[in-house]
C-alpha positions in Angstrom: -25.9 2.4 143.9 -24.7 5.6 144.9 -24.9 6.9 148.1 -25.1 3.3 149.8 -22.9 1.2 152.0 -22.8 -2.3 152.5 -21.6 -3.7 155.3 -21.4 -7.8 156.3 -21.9 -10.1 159.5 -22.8 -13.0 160.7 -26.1 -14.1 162.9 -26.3 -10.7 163.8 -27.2 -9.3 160.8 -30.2 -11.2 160.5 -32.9 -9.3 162.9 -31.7 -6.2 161.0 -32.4 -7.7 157.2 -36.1 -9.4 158.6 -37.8 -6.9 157.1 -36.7 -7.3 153.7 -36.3 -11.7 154.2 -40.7 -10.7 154.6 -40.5 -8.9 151.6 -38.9 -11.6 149.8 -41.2 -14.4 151.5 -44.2 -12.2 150.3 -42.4 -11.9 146.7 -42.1 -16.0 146.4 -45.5 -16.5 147.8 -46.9 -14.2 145.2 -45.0 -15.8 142.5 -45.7 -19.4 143.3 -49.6 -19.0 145.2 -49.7 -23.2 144.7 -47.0 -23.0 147.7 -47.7 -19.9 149.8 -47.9 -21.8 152.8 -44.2 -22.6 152.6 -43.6 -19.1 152.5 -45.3 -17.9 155.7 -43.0 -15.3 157.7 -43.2 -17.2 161.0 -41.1 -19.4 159.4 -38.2 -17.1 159.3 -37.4 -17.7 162.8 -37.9 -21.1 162.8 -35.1 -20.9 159.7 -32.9 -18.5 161.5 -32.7 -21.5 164.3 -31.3 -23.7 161.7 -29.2 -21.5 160.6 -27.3 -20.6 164.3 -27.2 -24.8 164.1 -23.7 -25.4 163.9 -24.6 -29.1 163.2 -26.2 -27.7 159.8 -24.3 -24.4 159.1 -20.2 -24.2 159.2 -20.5 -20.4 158.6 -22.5 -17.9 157.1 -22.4 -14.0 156.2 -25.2 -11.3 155.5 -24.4 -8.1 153.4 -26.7 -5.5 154.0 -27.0 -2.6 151.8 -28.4 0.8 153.3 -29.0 4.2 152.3 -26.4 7.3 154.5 -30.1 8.1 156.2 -29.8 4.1 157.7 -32.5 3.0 155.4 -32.0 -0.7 154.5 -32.0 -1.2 150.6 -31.3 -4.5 150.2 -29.4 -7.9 151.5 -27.9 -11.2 150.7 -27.7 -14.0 152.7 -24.6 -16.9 152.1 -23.8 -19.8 153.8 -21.8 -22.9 154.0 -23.0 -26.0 155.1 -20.7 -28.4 157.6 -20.0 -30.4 153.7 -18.3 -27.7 152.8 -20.9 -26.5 150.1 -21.6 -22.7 149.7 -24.9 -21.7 148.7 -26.5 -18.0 147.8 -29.4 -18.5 150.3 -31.3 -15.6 150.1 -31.2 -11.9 148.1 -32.9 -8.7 147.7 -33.1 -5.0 146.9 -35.8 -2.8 147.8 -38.1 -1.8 144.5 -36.8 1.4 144.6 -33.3 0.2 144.5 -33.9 -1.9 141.6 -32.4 -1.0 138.3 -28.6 0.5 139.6 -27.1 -2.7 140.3 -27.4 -3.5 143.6 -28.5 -7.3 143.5 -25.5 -7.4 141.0 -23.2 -6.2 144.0 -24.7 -7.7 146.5 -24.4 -11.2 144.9 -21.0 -10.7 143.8 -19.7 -9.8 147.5 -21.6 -13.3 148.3 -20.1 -15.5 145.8 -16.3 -13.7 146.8 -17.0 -14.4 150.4 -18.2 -18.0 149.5 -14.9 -18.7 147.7 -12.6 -17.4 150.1 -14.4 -19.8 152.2 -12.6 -22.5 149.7 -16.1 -23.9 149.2 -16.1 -27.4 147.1 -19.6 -26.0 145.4 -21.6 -22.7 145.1 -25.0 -23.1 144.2 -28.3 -20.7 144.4 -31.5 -22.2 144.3 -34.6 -20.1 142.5 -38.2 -20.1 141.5 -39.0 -21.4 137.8 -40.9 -18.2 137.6 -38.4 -15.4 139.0 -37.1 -14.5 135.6 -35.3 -10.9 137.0 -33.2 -13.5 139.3 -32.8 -16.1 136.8 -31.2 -13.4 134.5 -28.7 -12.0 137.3 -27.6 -15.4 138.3 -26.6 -16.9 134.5 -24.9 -13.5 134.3 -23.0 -14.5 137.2 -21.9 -17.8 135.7 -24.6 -20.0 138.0 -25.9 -22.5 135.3 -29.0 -25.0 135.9 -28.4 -28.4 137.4 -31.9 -29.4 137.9 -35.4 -29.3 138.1 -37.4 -30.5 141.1 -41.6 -30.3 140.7 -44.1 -31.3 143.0 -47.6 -31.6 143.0 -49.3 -28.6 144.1 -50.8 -29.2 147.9 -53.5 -26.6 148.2 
């Protein structure tokens, strides 16, 4: 992690971390092919629109991790909804990145923020198959609540 700087925002944050929110779309089609479809990067805009809704989202914050030479290394995405519940949308750190503890940092700046929102729940949602995430998110105390499966609709 040396020799990077994370800084945070709000809506504002999320044209420059749309790069690496298509990485991760590409990652979780990759990983679940039965449901590609649902990962389609057009759909990040159409997300982004629901996120701005303040009908939906109470607040939200993007930390954004990049190199002194400005090259983005990684990002997390948090928000809470108007219920009050905080949720670890989105996360992730450039391959290269991987391995120093980056996704570590970057999710623990996201569940802080999240509880100084005074949140009444913190939850992170994550495909069966993502085992590296799985792994970083029980380290952070996230434990499993449920299972939801669907019929694959290729």
């Amino acid at each position: 992690m040396q020799g990077l700087e994370i800084t945070s925002g709000g809506l504002e944050l999320l044209s420059l971390v749309r790069p690496l929110r298509e990485k991760l779309y590409a990652h979780h089609a990759a990983l679940m092919p039965c449901f590609e479809h649902e990962f389609d990067v057009q759909k990040i805009s159409e997300y982004d629109r629901l996120l701005a809704d303040k009908k939906r989202t109470k607040s939200l914050q993007v930390f954004a991790a990049k190199t002194e030479e400005g090259r983005l290394a990684g990002y997390s995405l948090v928000k809470v909804d108007v219920e009050n519940k905080g949720e670890l949308d989105s996360l992730f750190v450039e391959e290269v990145f991987r391995g120093e503890g980056l996704a570590r940092e970057l999710s623990l700046r996201a569940v802080e923020w999240l509880k100084q929102q005074a949140v009444v729940s913190l939850s992170v949602r994550v495909l069966p198959d993502n085992q590296a995430a799985k792994a970083l998110y029980r380290d952070l105390g996230f434990m499993p609540r449920s299972l939801m499966m669907r019929i694959c609709d290729q």
